[in-house]
C-alpha positions in Angstrom: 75.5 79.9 -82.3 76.2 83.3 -81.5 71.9 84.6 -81.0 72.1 81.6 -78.6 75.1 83.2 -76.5 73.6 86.6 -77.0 70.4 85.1 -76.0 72.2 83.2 -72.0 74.3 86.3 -71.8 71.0 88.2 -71.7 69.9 86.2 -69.5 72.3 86.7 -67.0 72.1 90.4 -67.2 68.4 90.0 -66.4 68.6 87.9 -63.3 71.2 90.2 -62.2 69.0 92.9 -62.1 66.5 91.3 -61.1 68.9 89.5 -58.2 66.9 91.0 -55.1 63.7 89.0 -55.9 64.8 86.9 -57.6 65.9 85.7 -54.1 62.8 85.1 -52.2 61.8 82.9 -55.0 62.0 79.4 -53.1 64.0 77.4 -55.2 66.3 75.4 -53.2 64.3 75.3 -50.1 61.1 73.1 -51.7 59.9 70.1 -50.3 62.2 67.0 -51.9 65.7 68.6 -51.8 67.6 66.8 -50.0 70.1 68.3 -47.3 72.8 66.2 -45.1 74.0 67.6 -42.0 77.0 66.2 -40.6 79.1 67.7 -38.3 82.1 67.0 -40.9 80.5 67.4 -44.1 77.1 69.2 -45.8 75.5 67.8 -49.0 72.8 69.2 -50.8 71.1 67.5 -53.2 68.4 70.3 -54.9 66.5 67.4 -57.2 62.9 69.3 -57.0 64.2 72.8 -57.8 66.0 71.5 -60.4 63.1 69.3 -61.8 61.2 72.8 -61.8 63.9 74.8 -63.4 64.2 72.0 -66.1 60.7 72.3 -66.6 60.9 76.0 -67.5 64.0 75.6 -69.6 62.2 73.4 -71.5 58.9 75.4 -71.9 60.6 78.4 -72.9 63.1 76.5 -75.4 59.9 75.0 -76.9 57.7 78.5 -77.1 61.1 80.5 -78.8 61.6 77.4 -81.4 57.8 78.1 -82.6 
C-alpha cells in the first residue's frame, strides 16, 4: 500500500511541474463532452476525456503489473 501512495503522490508532483503544458493538452474540450448552458445553471459532463484518461490509467496499470 504505501509504493502505491508513493507511486500517486509522484504523480502529482509531476503534473505539477509539468502544469503549463500539461494545459494545452485538450482534455475536456474533445468532441462528445457534453456542456449545458443555462442562464441559471452550467453542467459539464466530460464522458470522452474521461473514457481517454481511463484508457491510459489502465495501460499504464497493466505495463507496471508486468
Amino acid at each position: 500500500m504505501r509504493k502505491i501512495i508513493i507511486i500517486i503522490g509522484l504523480a502529482f508532483v509531476v503534473a505539477g511541474l509539468f502544469w503549463p503544458w500539461l494545459v494545452k493538452i485538450p482534455l475536456g474540450r474533445l468532441p462528445g463532452d457534453i456542456i449545458i448552458n443555462r442562464p441559471s445553471i452550467k453542467i459539464y459532463i466530460p464522458i470522452t476525456s474521461m473514457i481517454i484518461v481511463s484508457l491510459i490509467i489502465t495501460l499504464l496499470m497493466w505495463l507496471f503489473r508486468k
